[in-house]
Backbone as numpy.savetxt, mean C-alpha at the origin, in Angstrom:
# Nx Ny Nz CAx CAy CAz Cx Cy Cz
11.54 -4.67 7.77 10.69 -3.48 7.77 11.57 -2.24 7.77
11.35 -1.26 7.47 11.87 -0.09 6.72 11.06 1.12 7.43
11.80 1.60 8.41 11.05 2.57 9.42 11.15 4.10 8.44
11.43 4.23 7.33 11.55 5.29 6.59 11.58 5.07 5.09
10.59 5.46 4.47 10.19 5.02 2.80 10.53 6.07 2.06
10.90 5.87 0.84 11.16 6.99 -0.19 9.54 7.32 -1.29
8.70 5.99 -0.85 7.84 6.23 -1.48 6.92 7.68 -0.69
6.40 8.60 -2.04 6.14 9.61 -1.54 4.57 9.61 -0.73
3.60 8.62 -1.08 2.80 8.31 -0.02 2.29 7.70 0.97
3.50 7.35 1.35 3.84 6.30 2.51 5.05 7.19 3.59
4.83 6.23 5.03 6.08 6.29 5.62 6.98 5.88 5.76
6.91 4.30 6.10 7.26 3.18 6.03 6.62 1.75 5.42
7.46 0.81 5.11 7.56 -0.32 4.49 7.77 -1.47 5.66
6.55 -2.57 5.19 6.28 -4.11 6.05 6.52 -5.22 4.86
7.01 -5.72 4.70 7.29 -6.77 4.28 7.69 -8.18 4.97
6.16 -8.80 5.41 6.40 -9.93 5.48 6.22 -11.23 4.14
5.87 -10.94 3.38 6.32 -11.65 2.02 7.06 -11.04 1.05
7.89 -11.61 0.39 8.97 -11.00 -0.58 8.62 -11.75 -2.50
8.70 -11.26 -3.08 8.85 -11.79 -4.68 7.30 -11.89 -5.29
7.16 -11.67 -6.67 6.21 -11.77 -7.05 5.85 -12.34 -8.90
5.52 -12.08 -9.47 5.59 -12.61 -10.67 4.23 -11.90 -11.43
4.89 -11.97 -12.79 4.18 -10.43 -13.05 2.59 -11.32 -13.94
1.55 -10.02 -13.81 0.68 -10.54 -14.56 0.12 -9.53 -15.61
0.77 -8.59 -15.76 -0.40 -7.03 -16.68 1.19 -6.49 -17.00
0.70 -5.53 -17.75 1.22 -4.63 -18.59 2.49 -4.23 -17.65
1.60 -3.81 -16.46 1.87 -2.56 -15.85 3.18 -3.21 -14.63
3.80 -4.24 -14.86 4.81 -5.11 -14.24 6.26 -5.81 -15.16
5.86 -5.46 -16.30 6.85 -5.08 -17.39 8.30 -4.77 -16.79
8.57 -3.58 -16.00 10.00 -3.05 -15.32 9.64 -2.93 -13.75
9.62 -4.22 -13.26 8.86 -3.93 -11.99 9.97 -3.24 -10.89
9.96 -2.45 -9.96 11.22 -2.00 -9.06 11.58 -3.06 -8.25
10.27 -4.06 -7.87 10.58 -4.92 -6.80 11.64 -5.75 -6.63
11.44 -6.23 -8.69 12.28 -7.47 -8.86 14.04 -6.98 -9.02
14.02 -5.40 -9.61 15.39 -4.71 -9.34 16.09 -4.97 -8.32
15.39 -4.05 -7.40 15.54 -4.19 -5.77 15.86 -5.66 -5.01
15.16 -6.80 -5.30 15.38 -7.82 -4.75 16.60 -8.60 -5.47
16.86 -8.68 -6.81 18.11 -9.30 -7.37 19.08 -8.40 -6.57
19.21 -7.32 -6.33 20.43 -6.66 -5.69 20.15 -6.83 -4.67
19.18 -7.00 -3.54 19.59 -7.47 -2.20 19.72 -8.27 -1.95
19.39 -9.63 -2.88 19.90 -10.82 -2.84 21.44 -11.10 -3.10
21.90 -10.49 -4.21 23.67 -10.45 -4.79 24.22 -10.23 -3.05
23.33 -8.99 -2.66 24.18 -8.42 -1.28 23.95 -9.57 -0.35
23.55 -10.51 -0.45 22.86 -11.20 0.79 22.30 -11.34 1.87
21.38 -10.44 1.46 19.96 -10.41 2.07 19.57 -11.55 2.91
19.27 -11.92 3.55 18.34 -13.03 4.27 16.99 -13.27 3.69
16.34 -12.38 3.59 14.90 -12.69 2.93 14.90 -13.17 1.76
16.09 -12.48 0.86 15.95 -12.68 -0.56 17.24 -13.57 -1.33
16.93 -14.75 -0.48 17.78 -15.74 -1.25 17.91 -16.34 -2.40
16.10 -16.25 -2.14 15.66 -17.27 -3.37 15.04 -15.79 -4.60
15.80 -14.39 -4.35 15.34 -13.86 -5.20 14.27 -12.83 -5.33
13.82 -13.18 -6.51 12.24 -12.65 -6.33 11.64 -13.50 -6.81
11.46 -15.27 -6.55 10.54 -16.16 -6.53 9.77 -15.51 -4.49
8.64 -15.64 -4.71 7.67 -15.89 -3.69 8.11 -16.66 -2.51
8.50 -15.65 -1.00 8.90 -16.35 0.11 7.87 -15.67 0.88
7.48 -16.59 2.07 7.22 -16.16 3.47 8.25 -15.79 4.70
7.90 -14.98 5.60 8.90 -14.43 6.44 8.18 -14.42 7.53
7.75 -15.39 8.34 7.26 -15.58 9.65 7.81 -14.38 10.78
8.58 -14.81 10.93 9.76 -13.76 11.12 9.59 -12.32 11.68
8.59 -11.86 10.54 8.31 -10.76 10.54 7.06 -9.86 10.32
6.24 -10.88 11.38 4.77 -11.07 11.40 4.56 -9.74 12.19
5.62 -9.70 13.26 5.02 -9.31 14.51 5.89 -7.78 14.57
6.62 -7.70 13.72 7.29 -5.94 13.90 6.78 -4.87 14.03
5.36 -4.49 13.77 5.14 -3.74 13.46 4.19 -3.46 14.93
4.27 -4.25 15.50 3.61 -4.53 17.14 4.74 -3.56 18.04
6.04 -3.90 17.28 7.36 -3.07 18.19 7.64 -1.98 18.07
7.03 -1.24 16.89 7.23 0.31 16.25 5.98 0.94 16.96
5.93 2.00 17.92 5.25 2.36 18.48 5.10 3.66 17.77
5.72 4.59 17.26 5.27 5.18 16.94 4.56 6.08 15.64
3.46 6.47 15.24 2.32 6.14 14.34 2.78 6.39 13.07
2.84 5.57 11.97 3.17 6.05 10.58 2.05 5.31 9.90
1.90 5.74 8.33 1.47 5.23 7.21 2.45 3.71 7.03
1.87 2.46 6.82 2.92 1.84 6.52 2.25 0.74 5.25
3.35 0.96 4.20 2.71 -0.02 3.10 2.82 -1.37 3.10
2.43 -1.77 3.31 2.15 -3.93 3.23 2.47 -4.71 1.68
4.00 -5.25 2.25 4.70 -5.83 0.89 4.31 -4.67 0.16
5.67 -3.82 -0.32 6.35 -3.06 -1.08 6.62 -4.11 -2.13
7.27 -5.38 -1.87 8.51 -6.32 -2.40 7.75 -7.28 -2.58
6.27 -7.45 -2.61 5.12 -8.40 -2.88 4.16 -7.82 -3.42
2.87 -8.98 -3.49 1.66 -9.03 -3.42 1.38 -9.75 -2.30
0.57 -9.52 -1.58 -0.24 -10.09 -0.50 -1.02 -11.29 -1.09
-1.60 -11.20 -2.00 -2.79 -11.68 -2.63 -2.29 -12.81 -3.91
-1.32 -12.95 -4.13 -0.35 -13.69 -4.45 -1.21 -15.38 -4.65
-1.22 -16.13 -5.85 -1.59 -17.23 -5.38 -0.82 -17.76 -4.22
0.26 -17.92 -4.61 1.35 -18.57 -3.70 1.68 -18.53 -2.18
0.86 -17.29 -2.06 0.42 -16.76 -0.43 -0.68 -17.40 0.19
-0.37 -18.48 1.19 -1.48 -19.21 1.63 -2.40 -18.17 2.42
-4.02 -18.62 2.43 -5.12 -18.05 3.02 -4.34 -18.02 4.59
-3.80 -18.88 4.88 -4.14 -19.14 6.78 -2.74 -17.49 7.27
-1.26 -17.24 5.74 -0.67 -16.33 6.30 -1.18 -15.35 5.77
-2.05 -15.32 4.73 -2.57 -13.78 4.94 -3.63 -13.50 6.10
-4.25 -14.28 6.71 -4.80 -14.21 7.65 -4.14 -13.16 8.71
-3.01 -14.16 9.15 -1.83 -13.70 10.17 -1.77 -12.16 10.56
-1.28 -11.41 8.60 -0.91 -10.70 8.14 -2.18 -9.64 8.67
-3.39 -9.69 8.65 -4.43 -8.84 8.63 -4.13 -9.31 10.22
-4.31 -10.16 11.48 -4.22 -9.97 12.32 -3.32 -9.01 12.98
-2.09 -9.38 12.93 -0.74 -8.49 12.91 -1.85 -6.54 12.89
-2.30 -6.61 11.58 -2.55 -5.38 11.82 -3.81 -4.77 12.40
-4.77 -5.69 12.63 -5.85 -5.69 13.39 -5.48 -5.16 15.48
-4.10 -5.67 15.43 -3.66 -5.36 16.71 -2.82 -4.38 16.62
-2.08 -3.45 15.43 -1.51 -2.42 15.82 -1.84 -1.58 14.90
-2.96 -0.89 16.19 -4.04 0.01 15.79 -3.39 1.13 15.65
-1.76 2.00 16.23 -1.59 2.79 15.98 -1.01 3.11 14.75
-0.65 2.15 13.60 -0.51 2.52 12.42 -1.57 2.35 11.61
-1.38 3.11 10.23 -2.27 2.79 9.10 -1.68 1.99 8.14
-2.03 0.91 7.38 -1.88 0.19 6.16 -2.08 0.50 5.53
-1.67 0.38 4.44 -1.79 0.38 2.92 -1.49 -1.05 2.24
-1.98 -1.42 1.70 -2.18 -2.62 1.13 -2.38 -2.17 -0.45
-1.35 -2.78 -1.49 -2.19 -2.50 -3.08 -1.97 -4.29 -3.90
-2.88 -4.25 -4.71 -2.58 -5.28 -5.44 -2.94 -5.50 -6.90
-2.83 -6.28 -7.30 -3.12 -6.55 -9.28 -3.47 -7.65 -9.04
-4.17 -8.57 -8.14 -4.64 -9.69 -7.70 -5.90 -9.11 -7.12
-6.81 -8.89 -7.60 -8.30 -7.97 -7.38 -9.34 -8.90 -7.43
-8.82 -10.34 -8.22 -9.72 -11.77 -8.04 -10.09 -12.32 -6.71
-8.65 -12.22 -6.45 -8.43 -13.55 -4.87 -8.71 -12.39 -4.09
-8.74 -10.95 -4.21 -8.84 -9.90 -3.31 -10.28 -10.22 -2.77
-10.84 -10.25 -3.88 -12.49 -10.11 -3.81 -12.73 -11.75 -2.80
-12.47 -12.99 -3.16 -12.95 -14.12 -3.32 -12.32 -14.32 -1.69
-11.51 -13.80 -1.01 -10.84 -13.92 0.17 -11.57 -13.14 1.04
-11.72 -11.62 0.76 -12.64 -10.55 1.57 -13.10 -10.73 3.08
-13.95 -12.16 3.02 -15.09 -12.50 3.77 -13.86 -12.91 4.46
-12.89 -13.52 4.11 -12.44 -14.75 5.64 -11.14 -13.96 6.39
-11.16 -12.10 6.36 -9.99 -11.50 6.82 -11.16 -10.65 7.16
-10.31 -9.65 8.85 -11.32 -8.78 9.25 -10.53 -7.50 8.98
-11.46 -6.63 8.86 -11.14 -5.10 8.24 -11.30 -3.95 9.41
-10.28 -4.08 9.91 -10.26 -2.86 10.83 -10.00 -1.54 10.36
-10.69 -0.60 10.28 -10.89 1.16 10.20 -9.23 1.28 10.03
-7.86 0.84 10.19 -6.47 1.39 9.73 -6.39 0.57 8.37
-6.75 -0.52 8.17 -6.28 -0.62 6.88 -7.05 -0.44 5.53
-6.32 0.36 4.97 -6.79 1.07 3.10 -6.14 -0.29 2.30
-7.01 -0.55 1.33 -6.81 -1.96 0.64 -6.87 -0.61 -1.05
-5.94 -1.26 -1.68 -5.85 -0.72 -3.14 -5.75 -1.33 -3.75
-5.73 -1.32 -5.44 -5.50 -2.00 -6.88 -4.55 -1.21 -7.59
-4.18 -1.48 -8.08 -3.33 -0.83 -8.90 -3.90 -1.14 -10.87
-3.68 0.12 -10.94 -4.08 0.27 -12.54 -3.82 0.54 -13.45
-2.89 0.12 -14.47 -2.30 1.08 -15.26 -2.87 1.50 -16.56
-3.83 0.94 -16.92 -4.31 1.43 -18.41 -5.69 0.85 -18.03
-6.64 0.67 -19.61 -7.77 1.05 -19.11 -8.15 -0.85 -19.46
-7.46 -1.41 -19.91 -7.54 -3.12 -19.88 -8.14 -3.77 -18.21
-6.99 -2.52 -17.16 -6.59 -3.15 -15.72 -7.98 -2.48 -15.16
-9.32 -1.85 -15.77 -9.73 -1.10 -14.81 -10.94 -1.89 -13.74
-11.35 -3.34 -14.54 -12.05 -4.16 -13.53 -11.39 -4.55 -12.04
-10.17 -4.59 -11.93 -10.10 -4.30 -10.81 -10.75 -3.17 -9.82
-11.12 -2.41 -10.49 -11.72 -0.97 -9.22 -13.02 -1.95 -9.32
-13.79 -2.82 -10.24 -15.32 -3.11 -9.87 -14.30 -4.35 -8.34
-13.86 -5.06 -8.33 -13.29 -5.90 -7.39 -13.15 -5.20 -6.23
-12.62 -4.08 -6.42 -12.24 -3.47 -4.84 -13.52 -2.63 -4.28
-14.49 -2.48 -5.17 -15.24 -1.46 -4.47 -16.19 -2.65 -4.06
-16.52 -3.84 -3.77 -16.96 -4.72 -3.58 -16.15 -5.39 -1.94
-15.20 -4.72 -1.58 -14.17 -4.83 -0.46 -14.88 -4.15 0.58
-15.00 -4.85 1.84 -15.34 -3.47 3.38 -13.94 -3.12 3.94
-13.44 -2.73 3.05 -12.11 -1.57 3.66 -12.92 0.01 3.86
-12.31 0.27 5.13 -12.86 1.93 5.55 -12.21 2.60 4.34
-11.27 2.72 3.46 -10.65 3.41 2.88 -10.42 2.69 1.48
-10.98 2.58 0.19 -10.54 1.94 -0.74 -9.91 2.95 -1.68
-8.47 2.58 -2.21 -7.47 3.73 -3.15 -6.96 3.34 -4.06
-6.92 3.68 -5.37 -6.39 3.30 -6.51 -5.13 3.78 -6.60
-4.02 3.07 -7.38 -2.51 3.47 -7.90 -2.54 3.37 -8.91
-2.55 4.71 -9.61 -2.72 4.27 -11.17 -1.36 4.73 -11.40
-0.52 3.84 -11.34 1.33 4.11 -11.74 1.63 2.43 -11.81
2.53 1.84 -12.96 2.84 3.26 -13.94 1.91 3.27 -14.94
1.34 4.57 -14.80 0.02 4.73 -15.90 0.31 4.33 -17.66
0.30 3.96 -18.24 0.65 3.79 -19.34 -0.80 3.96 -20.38
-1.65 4.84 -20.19 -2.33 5.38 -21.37 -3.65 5.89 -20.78
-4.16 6.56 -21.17 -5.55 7.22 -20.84 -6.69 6.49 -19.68
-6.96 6.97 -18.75 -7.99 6.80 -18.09 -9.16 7.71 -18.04
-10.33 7.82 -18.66 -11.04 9.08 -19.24 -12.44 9.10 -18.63
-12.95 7.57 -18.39 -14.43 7.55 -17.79 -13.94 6.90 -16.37
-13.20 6.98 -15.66 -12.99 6.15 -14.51 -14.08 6.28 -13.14
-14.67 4.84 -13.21 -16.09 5.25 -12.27 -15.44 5.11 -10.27
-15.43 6.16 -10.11 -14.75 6.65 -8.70 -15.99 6.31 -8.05
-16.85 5.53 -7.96 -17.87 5.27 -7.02 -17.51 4.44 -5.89
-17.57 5.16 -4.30 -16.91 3.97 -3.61 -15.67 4.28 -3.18
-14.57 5.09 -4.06 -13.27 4.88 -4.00 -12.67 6.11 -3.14
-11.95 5.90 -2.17 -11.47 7.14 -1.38 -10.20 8.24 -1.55
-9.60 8.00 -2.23 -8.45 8.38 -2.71 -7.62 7.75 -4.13
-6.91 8.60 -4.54 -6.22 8.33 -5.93 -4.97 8.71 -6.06
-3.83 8.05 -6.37 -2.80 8.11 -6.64 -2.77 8.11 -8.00
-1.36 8.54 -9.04 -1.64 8.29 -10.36 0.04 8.55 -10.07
1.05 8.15 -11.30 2.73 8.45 -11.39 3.11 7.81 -12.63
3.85 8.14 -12.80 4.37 7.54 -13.88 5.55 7.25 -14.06
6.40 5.94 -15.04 7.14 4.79 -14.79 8.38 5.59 -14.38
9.52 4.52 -13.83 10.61 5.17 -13.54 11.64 3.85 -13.54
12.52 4.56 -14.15 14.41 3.23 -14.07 14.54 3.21 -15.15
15.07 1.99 -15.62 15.42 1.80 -17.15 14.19 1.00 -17.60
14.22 1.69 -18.49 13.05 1.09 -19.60 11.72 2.04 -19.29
12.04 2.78 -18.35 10.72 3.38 -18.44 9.30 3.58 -19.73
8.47 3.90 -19.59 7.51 4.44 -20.74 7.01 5.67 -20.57
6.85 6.61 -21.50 6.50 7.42 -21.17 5.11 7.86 -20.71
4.76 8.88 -19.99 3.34 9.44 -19.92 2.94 10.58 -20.33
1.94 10.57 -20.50 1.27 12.02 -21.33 1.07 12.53 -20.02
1.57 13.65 -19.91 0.88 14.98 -18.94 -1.11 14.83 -19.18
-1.31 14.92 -20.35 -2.84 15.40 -20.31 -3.19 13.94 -19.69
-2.81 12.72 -19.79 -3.67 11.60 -19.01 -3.76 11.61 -17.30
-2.82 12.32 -17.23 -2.76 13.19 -16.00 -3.46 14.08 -15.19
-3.96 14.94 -16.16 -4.53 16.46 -15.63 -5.98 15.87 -15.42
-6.49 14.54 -16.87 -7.75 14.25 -16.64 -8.10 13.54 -15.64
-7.44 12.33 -14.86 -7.54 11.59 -14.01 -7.50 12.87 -12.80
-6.64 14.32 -12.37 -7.13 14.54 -11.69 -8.28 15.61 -11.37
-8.56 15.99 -12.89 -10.26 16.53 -13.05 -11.13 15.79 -12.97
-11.08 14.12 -12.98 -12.16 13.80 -12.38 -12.56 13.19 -10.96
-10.94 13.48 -10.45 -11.03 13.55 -8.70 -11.86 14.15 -7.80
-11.59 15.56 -8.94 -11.64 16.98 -8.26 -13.20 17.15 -8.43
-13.97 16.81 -9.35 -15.43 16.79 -9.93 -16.25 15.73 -9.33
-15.65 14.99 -8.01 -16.02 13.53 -7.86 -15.70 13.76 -6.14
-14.78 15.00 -5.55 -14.69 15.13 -4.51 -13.42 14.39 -3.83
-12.83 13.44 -5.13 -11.60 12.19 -4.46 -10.29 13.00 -4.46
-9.43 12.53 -3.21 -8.48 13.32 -2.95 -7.34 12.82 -4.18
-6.63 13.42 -4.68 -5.79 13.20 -5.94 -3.98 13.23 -4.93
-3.68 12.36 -5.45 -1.80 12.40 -5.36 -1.51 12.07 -6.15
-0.54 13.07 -6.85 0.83 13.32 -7.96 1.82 12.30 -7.19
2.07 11.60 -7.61 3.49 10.47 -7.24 4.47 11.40 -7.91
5.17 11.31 -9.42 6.29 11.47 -10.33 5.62 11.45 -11.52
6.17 12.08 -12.59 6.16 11.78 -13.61 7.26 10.89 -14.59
8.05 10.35 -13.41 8.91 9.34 -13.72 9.87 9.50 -14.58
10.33 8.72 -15.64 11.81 8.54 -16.17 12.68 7.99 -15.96
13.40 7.84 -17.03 15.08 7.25 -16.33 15.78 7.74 -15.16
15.60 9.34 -15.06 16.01 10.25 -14.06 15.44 10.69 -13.17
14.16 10.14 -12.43 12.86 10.79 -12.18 13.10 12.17 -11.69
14.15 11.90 -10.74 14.11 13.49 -9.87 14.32 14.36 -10.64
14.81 14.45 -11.84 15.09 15.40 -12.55 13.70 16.05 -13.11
12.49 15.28 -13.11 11.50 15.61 -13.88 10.23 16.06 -12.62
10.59 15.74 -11.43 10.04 16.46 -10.67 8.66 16.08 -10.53
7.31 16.57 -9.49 6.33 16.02 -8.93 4.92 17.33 -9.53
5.64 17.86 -9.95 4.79 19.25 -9.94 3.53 19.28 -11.17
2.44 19.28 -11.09 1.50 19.36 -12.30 0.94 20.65 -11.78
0.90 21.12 -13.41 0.07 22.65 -13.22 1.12 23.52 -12.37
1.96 23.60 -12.72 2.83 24.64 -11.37 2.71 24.18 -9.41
2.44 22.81 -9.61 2.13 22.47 -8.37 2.41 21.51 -8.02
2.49 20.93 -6.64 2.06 19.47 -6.11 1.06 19.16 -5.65
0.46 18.02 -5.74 -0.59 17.37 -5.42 -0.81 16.38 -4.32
-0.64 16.48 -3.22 -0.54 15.35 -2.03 -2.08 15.32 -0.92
-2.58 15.05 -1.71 -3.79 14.97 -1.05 -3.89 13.49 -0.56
-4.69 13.21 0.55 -4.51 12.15 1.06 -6.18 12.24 1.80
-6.99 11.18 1.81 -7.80 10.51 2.46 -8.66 11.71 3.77
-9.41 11.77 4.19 -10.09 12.05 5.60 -10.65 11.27 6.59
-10.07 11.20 7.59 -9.93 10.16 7.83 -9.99 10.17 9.74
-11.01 9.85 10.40 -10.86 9.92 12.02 -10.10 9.17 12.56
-8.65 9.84 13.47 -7.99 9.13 13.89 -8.16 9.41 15.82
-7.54 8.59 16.47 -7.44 8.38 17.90 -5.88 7.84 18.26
-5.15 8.48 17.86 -3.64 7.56 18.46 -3.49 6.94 19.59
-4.14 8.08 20.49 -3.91 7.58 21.86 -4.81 6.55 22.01
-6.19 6.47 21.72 -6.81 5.31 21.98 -6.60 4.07 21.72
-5.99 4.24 20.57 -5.81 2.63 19.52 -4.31 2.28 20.17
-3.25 3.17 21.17 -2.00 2.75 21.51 -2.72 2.32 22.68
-3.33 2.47 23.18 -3.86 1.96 24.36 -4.96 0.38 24.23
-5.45 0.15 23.63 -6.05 -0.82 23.30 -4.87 -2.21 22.73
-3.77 -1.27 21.53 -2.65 -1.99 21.84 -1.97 -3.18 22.45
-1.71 -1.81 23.11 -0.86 -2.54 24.94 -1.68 -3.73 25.64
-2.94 -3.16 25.42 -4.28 -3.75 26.53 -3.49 -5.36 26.15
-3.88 -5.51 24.63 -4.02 -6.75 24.07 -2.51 -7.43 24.38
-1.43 -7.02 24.30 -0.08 -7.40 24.66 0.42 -7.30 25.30
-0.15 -7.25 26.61 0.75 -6.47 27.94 0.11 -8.02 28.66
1.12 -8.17 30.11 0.57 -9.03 30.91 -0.29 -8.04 32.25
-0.96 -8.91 32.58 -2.10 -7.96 33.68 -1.61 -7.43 34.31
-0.10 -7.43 34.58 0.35 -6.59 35.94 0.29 -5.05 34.87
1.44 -5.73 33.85 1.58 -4.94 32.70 0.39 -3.68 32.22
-0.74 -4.24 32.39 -1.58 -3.91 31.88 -2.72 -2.91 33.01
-2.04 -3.16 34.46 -2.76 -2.43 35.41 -1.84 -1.37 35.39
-0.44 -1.28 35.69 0.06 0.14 34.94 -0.10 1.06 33.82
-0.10 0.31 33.02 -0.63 1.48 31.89 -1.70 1.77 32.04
-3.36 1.16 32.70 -4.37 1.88 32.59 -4.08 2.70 33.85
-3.39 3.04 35.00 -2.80 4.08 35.64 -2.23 4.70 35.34
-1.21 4.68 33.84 -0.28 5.64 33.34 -1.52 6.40 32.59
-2.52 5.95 32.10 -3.37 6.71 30.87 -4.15 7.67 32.02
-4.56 6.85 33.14 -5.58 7.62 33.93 -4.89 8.85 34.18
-3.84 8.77 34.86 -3.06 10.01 34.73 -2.95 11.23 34.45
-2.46 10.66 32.65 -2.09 11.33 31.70 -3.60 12.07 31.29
């Protein structure tokens, strides 16, 4: 886990599964599989076998130890939803975050089948945002899959966008990301597939985030549409203190647990 992310709408990175295998367009130059051949060369522990599909038991429970509150994305370096990901550890995986209420999840996937067909047998606690990712307008049945999800928060990633999104039905959907590709091989994006995805945010009430407009160089090309940035993010009722306290409740031993409800009374 990665207590500090470069991704620009996130804080941090959970990865308890690693590797994935591509299925759409939009996995063509994936970063994951970059990233994981070089932390594997380096010798990585997780990534021995690469970017074939591992579990990491391991690292069920970290995010129980980070106390304090970030955005955190779920498998960066995966899919969750993965055939290869058994039902009983994604289970785990939603428990894990069912008990540490003081972060938020992010969850995205291109597996919007097993997303849907799994739904019922994982519980959805108010922190975690479940997403799809979309890159053209082939990928857009996934949004009918996710809006069919009881996530408090459902959000699309439309990166790396690779061609027009023009009627996109935002019914349901809480937020929108959109970016475009980045490394070698990139593809390019049209600015105007851009401006429209976020005129119909803006006409629809959905909060819009500018990721990049990507490249070989990204930073060079900068975040800015219209003379601007775009980092809008979700609305969203939070309680830190409550949900760190409920926390503890659940992981503390009773002695444990009669101090802190004296430290809160307190406080």
């Amino acid at each position: 886990m990665a207590d500090r992310s470069g991704i620009e709408w996130t804080q941090a990175t959970w990865n308890p599964v690693t590797g994935c295998s591509k299925v759409s367009q939009g996995c063509q130059n994936c970063y994951a599989e970059r990233m994981a051949r070089r932390l594997s060369a380096m010798g990585h522990p997780n990534y021995r076998t690469g970017f074939s599909v591992a579990l990491h038991p391991q690292m069920l429970e970290a995010p129980l130890r980070w106390r304090q509150s970030r955005l955190v994305f779920v498998n960066s370096m995966s899919d969750l939803f993965h055939d290869d990901v058994p039902v009983a550890f994604i289970q785990q995986v939603f428990a894990t975050m069912c008990l540490a209420q003081q972060h938020t999840f992010q969850i995205l996937t291109k597996r919007s089948d097993r997303l849907l067909k799994l739904a019922s047998q994982v519980a959805w606690p108010a922190n975690v945002w479940m997403g799809v990712s979309v890159e053209n307008q082939d990928a857009t049945r996934r949004i009918d899959d996710l809006r069919q999800v009881p996530a408090a928060i459902r959000f699309l990633s439309l990166e790396p966008l690779l061609g027009p999104l023009d009627n996109l039905d935002l019914n349901g959907i809480h937020w929108v990301i959109a970016g475009g590709e980045s490394g070698p091989g990139a593809r390019p994006m049209d600015p105007a597939w851009v401006a429209r995805i976020r005129d119909q945010c803006a006409s629809r009430g959905v909060p819009f985030f500018f990721k990049q407009w990507g490249g070989v160089f990204k930073k060079r090309n900068g975040r800015q549409l219209d003379g601007r940035t775009w980092d809008e993010l979700p609305e969203v009722e939070r309680s830190w203190g409550t949900r760190r306290a409920q926390t503890l409740h659940v992981l503390q031993s009773p002695r444990q647990k009669d101090r802190s409800a004296r430290s809160i009374a307190i406080a």
